[in-house]
C-alpha positions as CSV (number, residue, x, y, z in Angstrom):
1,X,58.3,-58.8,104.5
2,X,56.9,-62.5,104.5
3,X,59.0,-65.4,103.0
4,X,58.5,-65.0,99.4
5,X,56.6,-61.9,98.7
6,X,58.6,-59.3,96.7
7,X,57.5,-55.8,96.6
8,X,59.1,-53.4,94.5
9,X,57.5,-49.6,93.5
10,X,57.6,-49.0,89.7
11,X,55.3,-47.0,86.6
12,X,54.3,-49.3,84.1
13,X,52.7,-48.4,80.9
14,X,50.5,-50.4,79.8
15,X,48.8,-49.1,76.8
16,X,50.7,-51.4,74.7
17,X,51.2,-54.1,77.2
18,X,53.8,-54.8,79.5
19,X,55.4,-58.5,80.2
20,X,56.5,-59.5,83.6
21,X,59.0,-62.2,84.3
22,X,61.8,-63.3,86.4
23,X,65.5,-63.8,85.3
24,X,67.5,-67.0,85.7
25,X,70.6,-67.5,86.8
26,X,72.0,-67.3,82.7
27,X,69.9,-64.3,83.0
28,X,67.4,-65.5,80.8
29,X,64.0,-64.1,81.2
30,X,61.0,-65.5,81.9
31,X,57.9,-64.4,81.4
32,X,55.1,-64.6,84.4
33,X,52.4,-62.8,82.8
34,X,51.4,-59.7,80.0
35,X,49.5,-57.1,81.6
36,X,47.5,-54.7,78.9
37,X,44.5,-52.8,79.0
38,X,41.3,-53.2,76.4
39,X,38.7,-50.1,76.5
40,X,35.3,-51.7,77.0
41,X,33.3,-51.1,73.9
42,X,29.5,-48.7,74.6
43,X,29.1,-48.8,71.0
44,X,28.7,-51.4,68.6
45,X,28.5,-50.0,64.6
46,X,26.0,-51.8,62.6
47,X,25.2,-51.9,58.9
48,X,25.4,-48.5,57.0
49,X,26.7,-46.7,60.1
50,X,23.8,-47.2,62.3
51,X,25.1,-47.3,66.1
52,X,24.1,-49.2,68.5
53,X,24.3,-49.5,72.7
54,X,26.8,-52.4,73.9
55,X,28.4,-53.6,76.8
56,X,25.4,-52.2,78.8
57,X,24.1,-53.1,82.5
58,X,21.0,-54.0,81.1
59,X,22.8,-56.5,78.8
60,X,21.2,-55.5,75.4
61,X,22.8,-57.3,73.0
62,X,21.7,-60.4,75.6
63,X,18.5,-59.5,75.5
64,X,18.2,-59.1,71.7
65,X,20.0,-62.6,70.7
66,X,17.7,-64.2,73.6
67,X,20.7,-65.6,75.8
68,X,19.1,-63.3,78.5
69,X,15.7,-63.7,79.6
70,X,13.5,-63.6,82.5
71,X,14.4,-66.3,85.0
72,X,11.3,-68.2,87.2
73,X,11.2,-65.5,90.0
74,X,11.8,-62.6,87.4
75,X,8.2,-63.8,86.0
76,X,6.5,-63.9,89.5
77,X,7.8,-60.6,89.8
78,X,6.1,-59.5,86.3
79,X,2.9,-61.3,87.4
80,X,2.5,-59.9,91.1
81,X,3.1,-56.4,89.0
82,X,0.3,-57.1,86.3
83,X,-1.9,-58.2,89.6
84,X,-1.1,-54.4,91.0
85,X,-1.9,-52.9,87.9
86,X,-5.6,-54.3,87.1
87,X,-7.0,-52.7,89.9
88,X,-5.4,-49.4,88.6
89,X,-6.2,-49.6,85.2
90,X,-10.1,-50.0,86.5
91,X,-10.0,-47.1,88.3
92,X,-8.6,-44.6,85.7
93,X,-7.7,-44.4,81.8
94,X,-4.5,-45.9,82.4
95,X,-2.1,-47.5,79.6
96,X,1.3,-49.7,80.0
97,X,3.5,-48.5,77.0
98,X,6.5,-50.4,75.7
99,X,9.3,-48.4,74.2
100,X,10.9,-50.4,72.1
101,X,14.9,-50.0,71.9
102,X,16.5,-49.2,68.6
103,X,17.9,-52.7,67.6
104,X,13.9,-54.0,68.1
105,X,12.6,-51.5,65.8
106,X,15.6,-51.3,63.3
107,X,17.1,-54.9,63.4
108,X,18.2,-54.9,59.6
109,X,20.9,-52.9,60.7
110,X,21.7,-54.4,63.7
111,X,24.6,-56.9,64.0
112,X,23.0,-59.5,65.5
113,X,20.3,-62.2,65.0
114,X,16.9,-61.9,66.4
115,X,15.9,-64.4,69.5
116,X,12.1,-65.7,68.0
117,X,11.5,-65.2,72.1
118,X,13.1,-62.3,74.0
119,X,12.2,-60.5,77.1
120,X,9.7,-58.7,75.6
121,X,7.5,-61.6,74.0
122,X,7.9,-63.2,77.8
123,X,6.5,-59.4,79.4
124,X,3.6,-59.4,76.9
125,X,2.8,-62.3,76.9
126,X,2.3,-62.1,81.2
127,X,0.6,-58.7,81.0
128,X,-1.9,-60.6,78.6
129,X,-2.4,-63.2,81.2
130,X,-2.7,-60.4,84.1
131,X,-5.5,-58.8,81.9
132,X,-3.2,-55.8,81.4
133,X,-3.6,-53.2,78.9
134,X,-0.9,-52.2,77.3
135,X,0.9,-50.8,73.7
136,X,3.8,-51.7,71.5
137,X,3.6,-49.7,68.3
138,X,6.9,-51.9,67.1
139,X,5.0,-52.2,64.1
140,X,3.9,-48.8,63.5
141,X,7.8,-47.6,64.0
142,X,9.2,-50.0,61.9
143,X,7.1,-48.5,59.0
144,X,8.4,-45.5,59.5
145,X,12.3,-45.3,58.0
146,X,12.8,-42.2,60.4
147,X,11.4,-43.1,63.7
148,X,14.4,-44.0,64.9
149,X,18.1,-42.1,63.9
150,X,21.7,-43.6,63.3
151,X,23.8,-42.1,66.1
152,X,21.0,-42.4,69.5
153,X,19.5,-45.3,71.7
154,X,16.5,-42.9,71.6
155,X,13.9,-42.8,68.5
156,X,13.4,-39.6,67.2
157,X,10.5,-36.7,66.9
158,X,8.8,-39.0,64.8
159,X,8.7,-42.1,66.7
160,X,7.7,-40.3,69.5
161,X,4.5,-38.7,67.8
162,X,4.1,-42.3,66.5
163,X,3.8,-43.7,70.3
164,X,2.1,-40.7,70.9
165,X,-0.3,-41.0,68.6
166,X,-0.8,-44.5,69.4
167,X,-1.8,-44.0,73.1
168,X,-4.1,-41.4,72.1
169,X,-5.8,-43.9,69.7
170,X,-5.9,-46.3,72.6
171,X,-7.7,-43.8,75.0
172,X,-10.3,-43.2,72.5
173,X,-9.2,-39.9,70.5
174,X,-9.6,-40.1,67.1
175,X,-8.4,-36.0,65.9
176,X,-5.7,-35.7,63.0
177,X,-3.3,-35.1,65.4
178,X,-0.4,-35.1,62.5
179,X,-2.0,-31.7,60.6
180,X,-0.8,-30.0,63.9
181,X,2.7,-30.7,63.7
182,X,5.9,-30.6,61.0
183,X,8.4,-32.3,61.0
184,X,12.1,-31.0,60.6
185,X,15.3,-33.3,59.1
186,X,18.0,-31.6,62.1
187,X,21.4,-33.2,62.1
188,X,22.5,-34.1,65.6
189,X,25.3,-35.9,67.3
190,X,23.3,-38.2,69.9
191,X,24.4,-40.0,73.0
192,X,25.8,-42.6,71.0
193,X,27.7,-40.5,68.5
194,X,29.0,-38.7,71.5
195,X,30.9,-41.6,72.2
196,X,33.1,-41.6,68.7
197,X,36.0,-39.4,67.9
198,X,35.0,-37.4,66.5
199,X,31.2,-37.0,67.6
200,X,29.4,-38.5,64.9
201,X,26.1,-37.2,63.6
202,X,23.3,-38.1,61.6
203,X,19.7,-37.1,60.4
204,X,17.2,-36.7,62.9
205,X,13.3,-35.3,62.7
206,X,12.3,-32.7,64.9
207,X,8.1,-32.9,65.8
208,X,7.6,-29.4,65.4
209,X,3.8,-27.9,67.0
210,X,2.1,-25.7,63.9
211,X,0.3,-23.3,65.9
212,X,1.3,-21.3,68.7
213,X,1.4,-23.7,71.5
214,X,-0.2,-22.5,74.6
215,X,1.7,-24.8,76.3
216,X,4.3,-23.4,79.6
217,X,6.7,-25.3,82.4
218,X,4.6,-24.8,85.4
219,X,7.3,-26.4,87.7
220,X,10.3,-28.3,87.3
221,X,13.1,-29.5,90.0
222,X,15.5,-29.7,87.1
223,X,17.0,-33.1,88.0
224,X,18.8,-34.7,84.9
225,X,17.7,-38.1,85.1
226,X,15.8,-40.0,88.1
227,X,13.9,-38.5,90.1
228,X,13.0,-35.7,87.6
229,X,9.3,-34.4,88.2
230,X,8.2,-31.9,85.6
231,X,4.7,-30.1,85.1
232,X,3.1,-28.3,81.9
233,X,0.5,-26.6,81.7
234,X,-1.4,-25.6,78.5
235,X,-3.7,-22.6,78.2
236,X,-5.4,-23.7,75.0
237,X,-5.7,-27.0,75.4
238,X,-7.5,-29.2,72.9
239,X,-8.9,-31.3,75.3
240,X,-9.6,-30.3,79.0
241,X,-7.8,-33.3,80.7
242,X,-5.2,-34.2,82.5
243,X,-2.1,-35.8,81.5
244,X,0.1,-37.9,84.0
245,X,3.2,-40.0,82.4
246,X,5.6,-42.4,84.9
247,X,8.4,-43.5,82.7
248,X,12.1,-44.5,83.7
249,X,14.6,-46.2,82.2
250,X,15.8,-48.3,84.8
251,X,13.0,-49.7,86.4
252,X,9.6,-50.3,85.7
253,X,7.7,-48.0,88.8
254,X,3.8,-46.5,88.9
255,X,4.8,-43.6,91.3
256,X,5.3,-40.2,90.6
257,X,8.7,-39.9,88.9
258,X,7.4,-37.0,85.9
259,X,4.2,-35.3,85.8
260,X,3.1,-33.7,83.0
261,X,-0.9,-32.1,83.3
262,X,-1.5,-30.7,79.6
263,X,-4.8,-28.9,81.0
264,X,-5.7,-25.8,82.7
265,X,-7.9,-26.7,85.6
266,X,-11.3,-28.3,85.5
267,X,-10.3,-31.7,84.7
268,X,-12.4,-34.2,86.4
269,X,-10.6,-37.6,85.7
270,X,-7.2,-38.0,84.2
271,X,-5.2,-40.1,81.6
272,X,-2.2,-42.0,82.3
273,X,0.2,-44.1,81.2
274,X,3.3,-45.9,82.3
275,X,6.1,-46.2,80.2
276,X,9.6,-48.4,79.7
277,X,11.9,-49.3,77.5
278,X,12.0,-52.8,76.1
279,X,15.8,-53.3,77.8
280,X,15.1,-51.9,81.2
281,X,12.4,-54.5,80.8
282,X,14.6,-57.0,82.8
283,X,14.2,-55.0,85.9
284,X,12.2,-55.9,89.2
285,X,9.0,-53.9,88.2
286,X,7.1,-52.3,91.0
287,X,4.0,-50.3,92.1
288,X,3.7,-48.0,95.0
């Protein structure tokens, strides 16, 4: 043992914080230092119960109050993406669609201010340089009182006919696509009322199909998260085209991370569209 190092073996609790010190000759203590452990928040409660992400990798809370945005390189990146994407976008029926996180959509409940710049203004405002076309139905969700739930990250069944429908719109179809669906009040717990104790729940819609959908899982590799490729296939569909949606949370990526064709055969060009969240927006985007 070197001069000066003390070692000794000993289980310390310290749930409700433990002080270390050293005695004195009077045998008075000393304290050295107060060791105690903090849980790290995931969830921050806003107004009237709503929950909401914290403490995340993606820094939302950052993000939202505009103390994080997109550093000098991080827009290069954003623009060299945009330059990828035109030529794409030219070539097929191609959309870029923002999915807005909960505190964007649903800031009167949220427990911090509003940035008048975040991330997101700085991403559309570079897509708009790059000629990119893309869609943020903020506007359209925030109309809505039930796009979004109390107790997930996530919006609900009707926000995601509502981006749904949106894209559609954008694309060029112009049917009354919401006299094909109900929707259902469910109560569920969500990944952020998973996260209390007890699970919390709260109201949720459900975007239920009227008709007997035609529609089947033609293939799935059943991974839970990245890398998750899954195809439908619909015997009845309305239209006779081809559906192809990239999406991931983590990183913005045109590449084949979820395949879903919603026609049977026949299809001669396809539609697609790119999708991420307004958080993950802070990532290195990329195409491949």
């Amino acid at each position: 043992m070197d001069a000066g190092t003390w070692r000794f073996e000993h289980s310390l609790d310290v749930a409700a914080g433990v002080t270390l010190g050293v005695r004195s000759g009077s045998d008075e203590l000393q304290p050295c230092a107060r060791l105690s452990v903090t849980p790290v928040m995931e969830v921050v409660e806003g107004r009237e119960g709503w929950l909401f992400l914290a403490n995340d990798t993606n820094a939302s809370v950052d993000q939202f109050t505009g103390r994080k945005r997109l550093s000098d390189e991080e827009r290069s990146q954003w623009r060299f993406f945009a330059a990828g994407l035109g030529p794409l976008q030219r070539q097929r029926s191609l959309l870029f669609l923002i999915a807005n996180s909960k505190e964007m959509v649903r800031p009167e409940y949220y427990p911090y201010a509003r940035a008048d710049v975040t991330i997101t203004e700085q991403v559309s405002t570079l897509l708009e340089e790059g000629g990119i076309e893309y869609c943020n139905p903020v506007t359209a969700m925030q109309a809505e009182a039930d796009s979004y739930y109390p107790t997930d990250t996530h919006w609900s069944g009707r926000g995601a006919y509502i981006a749904f429908a949106a894209c559609m719109r954008h694309f060029g179809f112009d049917d009354d696509f919401e006299s094909q669906y109900v929707f259902e009040k469910r109560d569920v717990v969500g990944d952020l009322g998973s996260k209390s104790e007890p699970p919390a729940k709260s109201s949720s819609t459900v975007a239920v199909f009227r008709e007997k959908s035609g529609v089947f899982c033609r293939f799935s590799n059943y991974l839970p998260g990245t890398g998750n490729i899954t195809i439908f296939e619909n015997t009845h569909p309305v239209h006779a085209r081809t559906l192809v949606i990239f999406g991931d949370h983590r990183r913005v990526r045109v590449a084949s991370r979820r395949c879903l064709p919603t026609s049977s055969g026949g299809s001669s060009w396809s539609i697609c569209r790119a999708v991420t969240c307004t958080r993950s927006l802070i990532a290195k985007p990329r195409t491949m």
